[in-house]
DSSP file (Angstrom, degrees, kcal/mol; ACC not computed):
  #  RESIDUE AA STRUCTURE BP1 BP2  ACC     N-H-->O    O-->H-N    N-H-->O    O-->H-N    TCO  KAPPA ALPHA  PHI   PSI    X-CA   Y-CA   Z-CA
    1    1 A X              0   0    0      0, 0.0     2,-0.6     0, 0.0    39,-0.0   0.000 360.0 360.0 360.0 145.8   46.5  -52.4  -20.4
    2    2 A X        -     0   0    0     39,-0.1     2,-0.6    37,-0.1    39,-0.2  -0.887 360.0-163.0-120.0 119.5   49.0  -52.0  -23.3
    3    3 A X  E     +a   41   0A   0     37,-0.9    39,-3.1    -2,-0.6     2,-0.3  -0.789  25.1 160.0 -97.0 127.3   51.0  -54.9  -24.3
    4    4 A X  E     +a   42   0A   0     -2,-0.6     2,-0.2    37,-0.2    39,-0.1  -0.963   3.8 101.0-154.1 166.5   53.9  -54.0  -26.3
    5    5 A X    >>  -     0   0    0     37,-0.7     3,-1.4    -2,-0.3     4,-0.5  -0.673  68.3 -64.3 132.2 158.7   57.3  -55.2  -27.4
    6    6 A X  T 34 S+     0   0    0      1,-0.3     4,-0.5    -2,-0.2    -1,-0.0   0.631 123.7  48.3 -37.0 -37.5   59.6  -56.8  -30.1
    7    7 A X  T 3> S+     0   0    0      2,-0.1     4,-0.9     1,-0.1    -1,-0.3   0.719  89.8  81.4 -96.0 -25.1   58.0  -59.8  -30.2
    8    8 A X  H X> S+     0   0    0     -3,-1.4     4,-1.8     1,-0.2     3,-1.3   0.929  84.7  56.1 -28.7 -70.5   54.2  -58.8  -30.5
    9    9 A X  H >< S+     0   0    0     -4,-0.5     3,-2.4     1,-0.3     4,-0.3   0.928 107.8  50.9 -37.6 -57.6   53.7  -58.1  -34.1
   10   10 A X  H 34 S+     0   0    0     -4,-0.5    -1,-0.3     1,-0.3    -2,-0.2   0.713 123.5  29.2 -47.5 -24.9   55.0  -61.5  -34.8
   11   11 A X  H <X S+     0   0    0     -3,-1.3     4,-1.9    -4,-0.9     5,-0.4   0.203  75.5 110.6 -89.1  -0.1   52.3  -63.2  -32.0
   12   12 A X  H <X S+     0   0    0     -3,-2.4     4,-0.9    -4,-1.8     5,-0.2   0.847  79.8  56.1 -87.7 -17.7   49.2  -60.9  -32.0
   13   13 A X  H >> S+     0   0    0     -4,-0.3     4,-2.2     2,-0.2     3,-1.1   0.955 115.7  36.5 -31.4 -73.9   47.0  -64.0  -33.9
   14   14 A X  H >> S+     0   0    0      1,-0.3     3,-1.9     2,-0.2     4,-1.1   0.918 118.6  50.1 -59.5 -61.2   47.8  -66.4  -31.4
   15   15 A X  H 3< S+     0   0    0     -4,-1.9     5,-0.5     1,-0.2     4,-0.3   0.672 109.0  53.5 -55.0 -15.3   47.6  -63.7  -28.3
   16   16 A X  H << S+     0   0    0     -3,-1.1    -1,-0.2    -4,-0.9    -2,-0.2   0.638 120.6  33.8 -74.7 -27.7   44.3  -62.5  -29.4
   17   17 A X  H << S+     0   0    0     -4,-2.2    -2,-0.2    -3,-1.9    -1,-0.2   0.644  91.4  88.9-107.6  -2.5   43.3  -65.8  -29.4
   18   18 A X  S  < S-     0   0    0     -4,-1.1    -2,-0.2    -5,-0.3    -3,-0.2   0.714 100.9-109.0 -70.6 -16.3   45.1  -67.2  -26.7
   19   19 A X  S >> S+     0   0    0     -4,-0.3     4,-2.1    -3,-0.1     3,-1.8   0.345  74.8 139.7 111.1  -4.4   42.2  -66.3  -23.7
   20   20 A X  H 3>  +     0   0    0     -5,-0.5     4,-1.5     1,-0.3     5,-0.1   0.843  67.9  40.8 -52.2 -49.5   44.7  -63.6  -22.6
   21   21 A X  H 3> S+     0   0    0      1,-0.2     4,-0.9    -6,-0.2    -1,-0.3   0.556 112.8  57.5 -80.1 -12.8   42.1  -61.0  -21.9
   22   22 A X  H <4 S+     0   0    0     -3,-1.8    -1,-0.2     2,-0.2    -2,-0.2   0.886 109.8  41.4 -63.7 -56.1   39.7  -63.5  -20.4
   23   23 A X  H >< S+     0   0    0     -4,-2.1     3,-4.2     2,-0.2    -2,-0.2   0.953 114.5  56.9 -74.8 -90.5   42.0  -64.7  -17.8
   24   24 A X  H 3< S+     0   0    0     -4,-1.5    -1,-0.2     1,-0.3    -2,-0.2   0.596 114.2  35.3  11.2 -77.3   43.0  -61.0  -17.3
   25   25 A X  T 3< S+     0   0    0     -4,-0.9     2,-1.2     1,-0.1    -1,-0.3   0.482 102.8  78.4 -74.1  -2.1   39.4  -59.8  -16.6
   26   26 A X    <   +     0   0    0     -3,-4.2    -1,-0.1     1,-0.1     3,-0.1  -0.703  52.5 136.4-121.8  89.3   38.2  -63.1  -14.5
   27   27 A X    >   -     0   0    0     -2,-1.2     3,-1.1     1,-0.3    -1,-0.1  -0.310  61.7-110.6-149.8  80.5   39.8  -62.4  -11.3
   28   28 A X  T 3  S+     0   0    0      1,-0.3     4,-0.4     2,-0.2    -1,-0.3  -0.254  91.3   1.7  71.1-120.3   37.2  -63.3   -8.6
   29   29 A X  T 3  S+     0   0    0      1,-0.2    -1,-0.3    -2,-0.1     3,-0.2   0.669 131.4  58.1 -89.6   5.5   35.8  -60.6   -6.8
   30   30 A X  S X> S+     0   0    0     -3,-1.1     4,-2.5     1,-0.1     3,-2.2   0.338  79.2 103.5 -80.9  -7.0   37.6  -58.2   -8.5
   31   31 A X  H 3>  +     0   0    0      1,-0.3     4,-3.0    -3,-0.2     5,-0.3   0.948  68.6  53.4 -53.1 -54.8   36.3  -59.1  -11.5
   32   32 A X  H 34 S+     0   0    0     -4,-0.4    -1,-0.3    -3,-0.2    -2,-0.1   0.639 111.6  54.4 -51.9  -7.2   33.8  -56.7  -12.5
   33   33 A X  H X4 S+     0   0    0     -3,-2.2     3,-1.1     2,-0.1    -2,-0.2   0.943 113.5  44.1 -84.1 -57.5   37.1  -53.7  -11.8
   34   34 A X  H >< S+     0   0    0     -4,-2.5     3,-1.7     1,-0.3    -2,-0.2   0.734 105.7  64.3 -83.7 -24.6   39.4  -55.8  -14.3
   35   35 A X  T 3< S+     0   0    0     -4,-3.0    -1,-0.3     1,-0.3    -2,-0.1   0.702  99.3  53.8 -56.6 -25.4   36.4  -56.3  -17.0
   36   36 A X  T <  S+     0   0    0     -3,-1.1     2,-0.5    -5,-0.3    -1,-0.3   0.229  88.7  87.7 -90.9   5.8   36.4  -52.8  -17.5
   37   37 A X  S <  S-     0   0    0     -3,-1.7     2,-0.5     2,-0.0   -12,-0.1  -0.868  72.4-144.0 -96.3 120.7   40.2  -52.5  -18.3
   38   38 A X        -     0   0    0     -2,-0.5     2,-0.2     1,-0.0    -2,-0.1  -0.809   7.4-131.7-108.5 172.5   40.6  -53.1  -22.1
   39   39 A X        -     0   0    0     -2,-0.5   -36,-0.1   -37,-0.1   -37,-0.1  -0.242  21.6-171.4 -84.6  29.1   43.5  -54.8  -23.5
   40   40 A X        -     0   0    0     -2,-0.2   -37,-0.9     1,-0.1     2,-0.6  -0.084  19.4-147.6 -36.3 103.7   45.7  -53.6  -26.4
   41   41 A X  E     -a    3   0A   0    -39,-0.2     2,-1.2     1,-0.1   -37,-0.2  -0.521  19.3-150.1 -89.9 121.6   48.2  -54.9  -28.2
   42   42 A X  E     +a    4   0A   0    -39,-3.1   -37,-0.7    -2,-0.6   -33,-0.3  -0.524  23.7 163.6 -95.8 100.0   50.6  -52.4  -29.3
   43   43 A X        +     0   0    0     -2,-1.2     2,-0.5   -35,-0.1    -1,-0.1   0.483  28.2 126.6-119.7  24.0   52.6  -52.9  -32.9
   44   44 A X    >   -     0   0    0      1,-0.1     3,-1.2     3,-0.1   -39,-0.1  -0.538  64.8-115.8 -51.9 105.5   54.0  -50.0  -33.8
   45   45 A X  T 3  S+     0   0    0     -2,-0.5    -1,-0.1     1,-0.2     5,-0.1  -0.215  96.6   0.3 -37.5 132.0   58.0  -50.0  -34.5
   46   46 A X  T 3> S+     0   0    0      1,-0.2     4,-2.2     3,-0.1    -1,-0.2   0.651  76.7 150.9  52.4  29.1   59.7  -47.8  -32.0
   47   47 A X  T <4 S+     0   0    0     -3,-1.2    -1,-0.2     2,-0.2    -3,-0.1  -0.103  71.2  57.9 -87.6  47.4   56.8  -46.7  -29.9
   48   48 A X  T >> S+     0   0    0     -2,-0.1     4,-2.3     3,-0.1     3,-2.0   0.596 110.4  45.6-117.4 -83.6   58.9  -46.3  -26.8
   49   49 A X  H >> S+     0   0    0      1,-0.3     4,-3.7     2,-0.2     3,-0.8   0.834 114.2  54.5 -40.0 -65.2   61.2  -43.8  -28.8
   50   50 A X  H 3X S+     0   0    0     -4,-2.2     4,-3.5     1,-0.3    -1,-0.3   0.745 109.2  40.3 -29.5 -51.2   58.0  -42.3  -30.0
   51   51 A X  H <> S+     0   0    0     -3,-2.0     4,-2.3     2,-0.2     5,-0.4   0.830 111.7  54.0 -85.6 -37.7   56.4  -41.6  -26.9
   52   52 A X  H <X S+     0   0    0     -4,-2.3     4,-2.6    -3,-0.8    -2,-0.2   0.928 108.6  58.2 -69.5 -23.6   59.9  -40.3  -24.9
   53   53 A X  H  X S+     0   0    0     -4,-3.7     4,-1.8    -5,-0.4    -2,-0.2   0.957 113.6  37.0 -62.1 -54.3   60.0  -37.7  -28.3
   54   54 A X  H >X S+     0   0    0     -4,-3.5     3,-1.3     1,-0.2     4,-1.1   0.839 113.2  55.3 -59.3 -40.3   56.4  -36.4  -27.2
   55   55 A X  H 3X S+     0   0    0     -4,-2.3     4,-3.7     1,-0.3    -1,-0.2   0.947 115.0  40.0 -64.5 -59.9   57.4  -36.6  -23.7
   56   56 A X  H 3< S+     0   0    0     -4,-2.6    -1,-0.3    -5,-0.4     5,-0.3   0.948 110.4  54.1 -51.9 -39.6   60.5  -34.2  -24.5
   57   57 A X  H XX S+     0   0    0     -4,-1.8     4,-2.4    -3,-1.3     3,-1.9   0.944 107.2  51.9 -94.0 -28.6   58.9  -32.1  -26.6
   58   58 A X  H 3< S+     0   0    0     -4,-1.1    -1,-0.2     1,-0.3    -2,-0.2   0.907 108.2  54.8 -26.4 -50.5   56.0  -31.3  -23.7
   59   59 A X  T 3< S+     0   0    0     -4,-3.7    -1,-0.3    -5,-0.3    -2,-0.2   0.525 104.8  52.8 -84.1  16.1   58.6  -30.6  -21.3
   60   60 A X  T <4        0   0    0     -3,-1.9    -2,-0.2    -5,-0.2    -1,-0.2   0.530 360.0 360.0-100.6 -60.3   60.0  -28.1  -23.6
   61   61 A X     <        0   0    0     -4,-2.4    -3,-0.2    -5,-0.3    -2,-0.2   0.225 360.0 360.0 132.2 360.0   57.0  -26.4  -24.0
């Protein structure tokens, strides 16, 4: 899972430590599925733009 947005950079101490990815992954019997997901916090400026350029420039060829 990729968590990303404006507000990340500023957080990503506290959300790395907040348990996020614990609670994430501990959901019953599903658990062992979600454990296997990893988490990522994404803090790149403007990697929405980033990702529609490659996107464009694939569908150009």
């Amino acid at each position: 899972m990729y968590i990303v947005g404006g507000v990340i950079p500023r957080f990503a101490d506290f959300f790395i430590h907040s348990g996020f990815a614990k609670s994430f992954a501990d959901k019953g019997c599903m658990s062992d599925y979600f454990k296997g997901i990893p988490v990522w916090l994404v803090t790149a400026p403007y990697s929405g733009l980033t990702g529609a350029g490659v996107a464009l420039e694939q569908a150009q060829g």
